[in-house]
C-alpha positions in Angstrom: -48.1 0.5 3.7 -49.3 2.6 6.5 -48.8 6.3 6.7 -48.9 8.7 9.2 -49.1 12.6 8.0 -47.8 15.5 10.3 -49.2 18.6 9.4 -48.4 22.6 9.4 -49.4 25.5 7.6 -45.7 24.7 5.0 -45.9 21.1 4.8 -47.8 17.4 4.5 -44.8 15.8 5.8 -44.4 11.7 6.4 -43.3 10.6 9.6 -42.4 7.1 8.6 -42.6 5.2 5.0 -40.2 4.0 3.1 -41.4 5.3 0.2 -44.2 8.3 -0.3 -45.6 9.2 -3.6 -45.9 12.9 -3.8 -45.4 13.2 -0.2 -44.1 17.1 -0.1 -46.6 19.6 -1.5 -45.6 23.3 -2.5 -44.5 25.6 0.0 -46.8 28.5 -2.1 -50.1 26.6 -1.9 -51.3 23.5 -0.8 -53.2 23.1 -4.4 -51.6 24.4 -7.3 -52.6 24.2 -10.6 -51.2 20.7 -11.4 -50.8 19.6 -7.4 -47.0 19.0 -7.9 -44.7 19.1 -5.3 -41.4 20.8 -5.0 -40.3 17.4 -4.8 -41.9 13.7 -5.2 -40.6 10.8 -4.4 -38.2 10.4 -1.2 -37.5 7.6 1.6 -37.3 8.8 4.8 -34.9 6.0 6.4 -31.7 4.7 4.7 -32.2 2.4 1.8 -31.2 -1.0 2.7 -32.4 -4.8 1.0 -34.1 -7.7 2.3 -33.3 -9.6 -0.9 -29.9 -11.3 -0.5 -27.0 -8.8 -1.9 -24.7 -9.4 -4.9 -22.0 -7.3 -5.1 -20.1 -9.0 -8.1 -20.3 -6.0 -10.3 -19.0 -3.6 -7.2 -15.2 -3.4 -7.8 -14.0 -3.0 -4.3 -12.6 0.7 -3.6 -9.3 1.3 -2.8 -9.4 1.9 1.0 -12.7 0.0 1.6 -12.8 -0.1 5.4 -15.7 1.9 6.8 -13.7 5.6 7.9 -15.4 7.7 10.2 -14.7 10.8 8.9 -18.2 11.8 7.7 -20.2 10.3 11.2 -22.4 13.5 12.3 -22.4 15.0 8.9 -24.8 15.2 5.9 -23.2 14.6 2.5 -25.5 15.6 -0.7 -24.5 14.2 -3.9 -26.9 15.5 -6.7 -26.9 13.4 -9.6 -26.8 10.0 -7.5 -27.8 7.6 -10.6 -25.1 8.8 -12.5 -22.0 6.9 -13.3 -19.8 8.5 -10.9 -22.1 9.9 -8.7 -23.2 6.0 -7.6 -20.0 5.8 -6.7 -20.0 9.2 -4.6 -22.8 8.3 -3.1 -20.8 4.7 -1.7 -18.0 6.2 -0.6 -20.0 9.2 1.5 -22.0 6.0 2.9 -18.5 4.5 3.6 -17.1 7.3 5.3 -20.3 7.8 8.0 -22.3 10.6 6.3 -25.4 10.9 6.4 -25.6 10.9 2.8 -28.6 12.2 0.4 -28.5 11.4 -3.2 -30.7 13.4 -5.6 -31.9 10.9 -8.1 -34.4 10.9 -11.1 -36.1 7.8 -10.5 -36.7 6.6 -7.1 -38.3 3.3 -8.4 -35.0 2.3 -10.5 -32.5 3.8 -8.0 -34.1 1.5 -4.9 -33.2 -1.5 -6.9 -29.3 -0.2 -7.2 -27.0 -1.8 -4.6 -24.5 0.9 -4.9 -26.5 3.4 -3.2 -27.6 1.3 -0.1 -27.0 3.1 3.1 -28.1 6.4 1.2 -31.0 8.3 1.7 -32.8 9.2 -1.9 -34.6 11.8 -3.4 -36.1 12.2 -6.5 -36.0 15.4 -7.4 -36.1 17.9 -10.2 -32.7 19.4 -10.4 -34.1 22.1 -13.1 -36.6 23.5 -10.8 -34.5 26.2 -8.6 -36.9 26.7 -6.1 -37.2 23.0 -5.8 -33.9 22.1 -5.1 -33.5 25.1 -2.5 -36.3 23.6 -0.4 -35.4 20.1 -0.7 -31.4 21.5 0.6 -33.4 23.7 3.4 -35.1 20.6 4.7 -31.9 18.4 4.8 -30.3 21.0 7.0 -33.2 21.5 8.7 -32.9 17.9 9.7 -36.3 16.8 8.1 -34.3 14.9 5.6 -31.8 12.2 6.5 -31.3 13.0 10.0 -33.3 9.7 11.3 -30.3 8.2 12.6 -28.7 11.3 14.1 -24.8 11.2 15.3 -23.4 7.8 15.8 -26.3 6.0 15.3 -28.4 8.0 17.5 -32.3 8.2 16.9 -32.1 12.3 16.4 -36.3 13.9 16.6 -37.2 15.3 13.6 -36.5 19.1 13.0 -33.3 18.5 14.6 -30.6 20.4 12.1 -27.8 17.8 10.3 -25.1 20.0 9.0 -24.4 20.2 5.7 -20.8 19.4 5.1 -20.1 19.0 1.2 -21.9 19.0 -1.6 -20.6 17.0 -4.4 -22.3 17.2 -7.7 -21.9 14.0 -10.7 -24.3 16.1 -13.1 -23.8 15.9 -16.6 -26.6 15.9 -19.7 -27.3 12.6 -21.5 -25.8 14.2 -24.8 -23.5 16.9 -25.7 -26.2 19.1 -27.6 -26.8 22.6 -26.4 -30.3 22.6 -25.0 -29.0 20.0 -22.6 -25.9 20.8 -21.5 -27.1 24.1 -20.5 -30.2 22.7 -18.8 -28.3 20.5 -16.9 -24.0 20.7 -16.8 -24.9 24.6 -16.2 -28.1 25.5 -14.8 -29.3 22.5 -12.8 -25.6 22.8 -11.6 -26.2 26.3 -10.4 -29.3 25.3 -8.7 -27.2 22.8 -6.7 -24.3 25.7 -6.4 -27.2 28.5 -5.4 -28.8 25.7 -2.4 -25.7 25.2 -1.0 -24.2 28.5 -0.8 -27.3 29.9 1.5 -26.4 30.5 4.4 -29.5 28.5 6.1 -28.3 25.2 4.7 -24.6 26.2 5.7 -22.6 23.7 3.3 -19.3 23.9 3.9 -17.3 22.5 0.8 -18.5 22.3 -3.2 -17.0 19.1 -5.1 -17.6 20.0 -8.7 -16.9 17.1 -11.1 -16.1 18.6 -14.5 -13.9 17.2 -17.2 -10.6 17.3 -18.6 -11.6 18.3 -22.4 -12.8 21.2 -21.0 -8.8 22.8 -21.3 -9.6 22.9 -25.2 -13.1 24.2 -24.9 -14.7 23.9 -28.4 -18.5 21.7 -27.8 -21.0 23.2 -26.4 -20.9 21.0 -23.3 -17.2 22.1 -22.6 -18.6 25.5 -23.0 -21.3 24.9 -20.5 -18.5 23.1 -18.3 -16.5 26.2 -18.1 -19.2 28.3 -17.2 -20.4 26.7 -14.3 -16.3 26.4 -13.0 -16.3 30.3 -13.3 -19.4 30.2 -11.2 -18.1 28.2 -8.5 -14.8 30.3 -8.3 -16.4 33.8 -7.6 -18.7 32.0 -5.1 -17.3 32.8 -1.5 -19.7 31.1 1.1 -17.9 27.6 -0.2 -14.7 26.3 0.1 -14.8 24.2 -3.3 -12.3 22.0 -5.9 -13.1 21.5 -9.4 -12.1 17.9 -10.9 -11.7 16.9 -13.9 -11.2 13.0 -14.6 -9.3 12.6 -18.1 -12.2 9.4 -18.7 -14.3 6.6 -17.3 -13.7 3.4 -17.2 -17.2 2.8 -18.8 -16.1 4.9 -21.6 -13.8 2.7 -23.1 -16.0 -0.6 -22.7 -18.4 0.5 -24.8 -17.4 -2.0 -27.7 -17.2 -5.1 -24.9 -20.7 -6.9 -25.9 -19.7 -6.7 -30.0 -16.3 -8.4 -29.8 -18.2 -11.3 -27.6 -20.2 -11.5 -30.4 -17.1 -11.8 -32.5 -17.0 -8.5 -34.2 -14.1 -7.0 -34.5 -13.1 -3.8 -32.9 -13.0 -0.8 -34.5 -10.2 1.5 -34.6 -9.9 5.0 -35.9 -6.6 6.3 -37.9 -3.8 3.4 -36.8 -5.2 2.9 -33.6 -2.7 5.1 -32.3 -4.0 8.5 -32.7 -4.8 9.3 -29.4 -3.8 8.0 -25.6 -5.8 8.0 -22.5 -5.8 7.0 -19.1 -9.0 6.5 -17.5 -9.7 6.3 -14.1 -12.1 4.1 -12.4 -15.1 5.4 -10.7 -14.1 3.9 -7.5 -11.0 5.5 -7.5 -12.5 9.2 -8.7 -15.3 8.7 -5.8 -12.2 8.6 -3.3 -10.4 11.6 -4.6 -13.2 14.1 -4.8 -14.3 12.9 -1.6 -11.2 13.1 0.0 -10.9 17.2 -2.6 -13.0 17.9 0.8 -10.8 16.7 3.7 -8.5 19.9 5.2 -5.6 17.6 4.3 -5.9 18.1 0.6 -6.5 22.4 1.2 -3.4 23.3 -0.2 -3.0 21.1 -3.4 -7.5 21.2 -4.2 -9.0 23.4 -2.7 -9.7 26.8 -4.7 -8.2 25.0 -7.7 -8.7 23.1 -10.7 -7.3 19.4 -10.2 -6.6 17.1 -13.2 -7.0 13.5 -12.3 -6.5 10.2 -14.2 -6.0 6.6 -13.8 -2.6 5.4 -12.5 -1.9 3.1 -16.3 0.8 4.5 -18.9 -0.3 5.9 -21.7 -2.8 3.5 -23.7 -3.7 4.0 -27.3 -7.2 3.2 -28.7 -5.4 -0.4 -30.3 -4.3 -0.9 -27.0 -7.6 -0.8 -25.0 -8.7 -3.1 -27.9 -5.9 -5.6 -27.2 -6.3 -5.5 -23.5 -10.1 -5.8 -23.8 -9.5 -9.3 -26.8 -7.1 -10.6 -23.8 -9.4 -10.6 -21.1 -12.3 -12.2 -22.8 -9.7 -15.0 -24.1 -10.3 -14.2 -27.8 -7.8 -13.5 -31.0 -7.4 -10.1 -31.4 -9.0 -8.7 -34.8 -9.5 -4.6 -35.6 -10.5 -2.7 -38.8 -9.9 0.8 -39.3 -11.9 3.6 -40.1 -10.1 6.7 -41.3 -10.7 10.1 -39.4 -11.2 12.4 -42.2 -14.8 10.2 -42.3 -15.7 12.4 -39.5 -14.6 16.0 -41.1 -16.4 14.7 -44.3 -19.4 14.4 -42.7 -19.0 17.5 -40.2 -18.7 19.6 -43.5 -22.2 18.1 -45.3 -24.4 18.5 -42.4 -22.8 22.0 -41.9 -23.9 22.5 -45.7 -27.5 21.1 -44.5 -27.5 23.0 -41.4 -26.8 26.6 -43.1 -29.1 25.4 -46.2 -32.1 23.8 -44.1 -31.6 25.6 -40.7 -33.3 24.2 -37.9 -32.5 22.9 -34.1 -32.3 19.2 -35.5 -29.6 19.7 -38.0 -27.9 22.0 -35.3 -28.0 19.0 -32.8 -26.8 16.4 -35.3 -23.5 18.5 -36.2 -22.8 19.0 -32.7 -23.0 15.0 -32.3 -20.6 14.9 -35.3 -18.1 17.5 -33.6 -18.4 15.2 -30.6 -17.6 12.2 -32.3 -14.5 14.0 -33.7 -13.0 15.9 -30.4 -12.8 12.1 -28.7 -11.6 10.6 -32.0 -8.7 12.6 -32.4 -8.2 14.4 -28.8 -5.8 12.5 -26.0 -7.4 12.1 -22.3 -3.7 12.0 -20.9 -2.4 13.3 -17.6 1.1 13.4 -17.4 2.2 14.6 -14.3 2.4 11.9 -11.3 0.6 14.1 -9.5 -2.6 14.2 -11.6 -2.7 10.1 -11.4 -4.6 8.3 -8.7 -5.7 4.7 -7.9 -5.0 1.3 -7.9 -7.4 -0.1 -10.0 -5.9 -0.2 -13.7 -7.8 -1.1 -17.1 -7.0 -4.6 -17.6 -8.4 -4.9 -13.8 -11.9 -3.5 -15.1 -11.7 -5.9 -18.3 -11.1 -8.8 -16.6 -13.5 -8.3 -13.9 -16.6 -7.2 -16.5 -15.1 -10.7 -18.8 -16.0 -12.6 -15.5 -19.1 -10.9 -14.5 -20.4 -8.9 -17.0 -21.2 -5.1 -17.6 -22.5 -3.2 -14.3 -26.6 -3.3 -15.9 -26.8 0.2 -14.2 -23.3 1.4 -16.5 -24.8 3.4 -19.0 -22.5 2.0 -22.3 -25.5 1.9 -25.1 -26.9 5.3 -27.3 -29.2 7.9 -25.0 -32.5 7.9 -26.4 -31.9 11.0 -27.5 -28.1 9.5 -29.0 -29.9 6.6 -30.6 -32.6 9.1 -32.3 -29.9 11.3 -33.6 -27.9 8.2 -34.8 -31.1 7.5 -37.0 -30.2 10.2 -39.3 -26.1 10.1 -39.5 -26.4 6.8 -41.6 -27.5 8.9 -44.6 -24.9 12.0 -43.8 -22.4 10.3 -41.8 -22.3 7.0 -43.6 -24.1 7.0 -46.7 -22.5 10.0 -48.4 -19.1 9.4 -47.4 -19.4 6.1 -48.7 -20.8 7.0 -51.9 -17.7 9.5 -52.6 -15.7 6.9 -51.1 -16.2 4.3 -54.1 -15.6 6.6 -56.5 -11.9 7.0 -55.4 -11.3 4.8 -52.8 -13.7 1.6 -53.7 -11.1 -1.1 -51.6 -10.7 0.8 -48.6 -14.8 1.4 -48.0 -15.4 -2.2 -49.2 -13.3 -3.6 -46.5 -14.5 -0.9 -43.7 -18.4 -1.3 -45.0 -18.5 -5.1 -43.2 -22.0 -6.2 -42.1 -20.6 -7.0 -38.6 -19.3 -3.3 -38.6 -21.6 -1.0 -39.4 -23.5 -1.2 -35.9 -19.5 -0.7 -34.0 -19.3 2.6 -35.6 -22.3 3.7 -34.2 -21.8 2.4 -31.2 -18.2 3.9 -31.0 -19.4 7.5 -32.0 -21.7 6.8 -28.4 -18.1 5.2 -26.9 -16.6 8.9 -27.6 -19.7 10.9 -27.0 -20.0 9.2 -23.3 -16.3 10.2 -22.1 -17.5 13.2 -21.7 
């Protein structure tokens, strides 16, 4: 690939490329100390394929026409990879914006279909001074202003307004080193960007969560933080959302009941309701949190928001999700006191052997607990939306499989800490467990169940 390099005393900047390693240096120094730039990888033209597309794990949105409402416009959606935030970043592309996507890996998100039409950054969202330069260019026009209004070339330099900001970013695990790192303070970088007055944004879309109204994990904690930043902000108009939970969430036992496990169940299956929403149809309503329609019911507020289903219990989901793959429905239960059991011995642990490890592990446990025995329910009409509804997500992912860019499985960092809960979690419980209860642990201690808890505890973890 050929590359041509304007220079001036603040930049090395790539007139065309599709995709530049390192392309931006520092605006201190040309050379610093380990050559990194404020940010790396970037494409400087929309992201399209020359493969042949396949769209069959792209639920179609609910008003999927191509809108206008965004043409001469820049939208930036940081966390583009993200769950939700791929499906920002399609329905800014949709509307006509000249949409950027902050992502974390430009070589995985190139390959994503969902973010075709987008113009992508890699960038690190912990770095303050790097995302204020990265905003500053977009406004400046040196980012994703090479099709201009309407489809006309625009010269670089040529300022693309900043319209909204939406931000999808959430930590990979509910543990307090990174939900502060990134639900709060790579948040605030975002927040901090858009508010100067050189990049001029003119509405914040915050996605938060709906836990967050009994605020007890450390991530709900970090949640409300950044909401409380965002509300004495005035440069912004802004909405916070908060989606009850994803789609996603809920299918995280899919691949074990096609393997004919059965599905696990905490309590009677009916301890707690939800109604998720799907991404498609959050991606239109925090889109649409930014359209002067919606001013006097979003903006400046705190909007609830779930999926337009009644009430479904755990057993439910379960049912729905045997139905759609065409097998008999089989569940075993686990009972919830397995998880205040083992929240009380690693507290023990933590307190007796104190260190950041144990610390992380009990927060897991809380975790697992909160979405366990907490409903993810809106009740007023007002706080559903959409027209896709759960049994439409489990029928389309029985014919077509799970979305390979859905995160369902354990983190990295999940799957570590999951390496020790056996022993605390499991083990221990168990091992009380047969000295009263020997039946009931027999019959929840199956081989084919031992890996569904696990992957449940992740289920729970990843509604969040």
């Amino acid at each position: 690939m050929k590359l041509v390099l304007a220079f001036n005393p603040a930049y090395i900047y790539p007139i065309r490329g599709t995709r530049v390693r390192h392309a931006l240096v520092n605006r201190a120094t040309l050379h610093d100390i380990d050559n990194k730039p404020y940010y790396a990888n970037f494409s400087t033209e929309k992201v399209t394929k020359t493969r042949q597309r396949n769209n069959a794990n792209a639920i179609p949105t609910v008003n999927s026409k191509v809108r206008e409402v965004g043409v001469g416009k820049t939208a930036i959606v940081a966390g583009g990879t993200g769950y939700i935030g791929r499906a920002c970043v399609r329905e800014c592309v949709s509307r006509g914006y000249n949409t950027i996507a902050l992502v974390r890996n430009y070589s995985r998100a190139c390959v994503d279909e969902a973010l075709d039409g987008a113009f992508l950054v890699e960038c690190d969202v912990t770095n303050e001074r790097d995302v204020h330069g990265l905003f500053l260019d977009v406004a400046n026009g040196k980012i994703g202003a090479s099709k201009g209004v309407n489809g006309v070339a625009a010269s670089e330099g040529v300022p693309s307004p900043v319209d909204i900001v939406i931000s999808c970013l959430a930590a990979p695990s509910g543990i307090e080193s990174d939900v502060n790192a990134i639900d709060y303070q790579a948040t605030l970088n975002v927040l901090n960007a858009g508010r100067d007055s050189a990049v001029g944004a003119r509405h914040f879309v915050l996605l938060s969560a709906f836990c967050c109204r009994n605020p007890i994990l450390k991530l709900q904690q970090a949640k409300l933080k950044i909401e409380k930043k965002l509300a004495e902000q005035s440069e912004m108009t802004y909405a916070i959302v908060r989606p009850t939970a994803f789609f996603k969430s809920v299918s995280g036992q899919y691949e074990s009941i096609l393997e004919g496990n059965p599905y696990v169940l905490f309590g009677d299956g009916a301890v707690t309701r939800c109604n998720p929403i799907a991404a498609e149809d959050l991606a239109t309503f925090m889109c649409d949190s930014a359209l002067e329609e919606h001013k006097e019911k979003r903006w400046g507020k705190v909007v609830n928001v779930g999926g337009p289903d009644a009430p479904l219990t755990n057993k439910m989901l379960g049912e729905m999700m045997f139905k759609a793959v065409n097998k008999p429905a089989k569940f075993i239960y686990a009972p919830t006191e397995i998880f205040d059991l083992s929240i009380s011995l690693i507290e023990f642990i933590a307190r007796t052997w104190p260190s950041q490890k144990w610390e992380d592990v009990l927060e897991t446990s809380k975790i697992g607990k909160y979405y366990a025995v907490e409903d993810m329910l809106t009740t007023d009409d007002e706080e559903k939306f959409g027209n896709i509804r759960m049994m439409d997500h489990f029928e389309h992912i029985a014919r077509e499989g799970q979305d390979p860019f859905t995160p369902v499985r354990a983190t990295a960092y999940i799957a570590k800490t999951l390496e020790a809960l056996p022993m605390i979690s499991i083990s221990i419980p168990i091992g009380f467990g047969l000295l009263t209860k020997p039946d009931l642990v027999q019959n929840i201690l199956q081989p084919s169940t031992v890996a569904n808890y696990a992957t449940l505890l992740v289920n729970h973890v990843n509604i969040a």
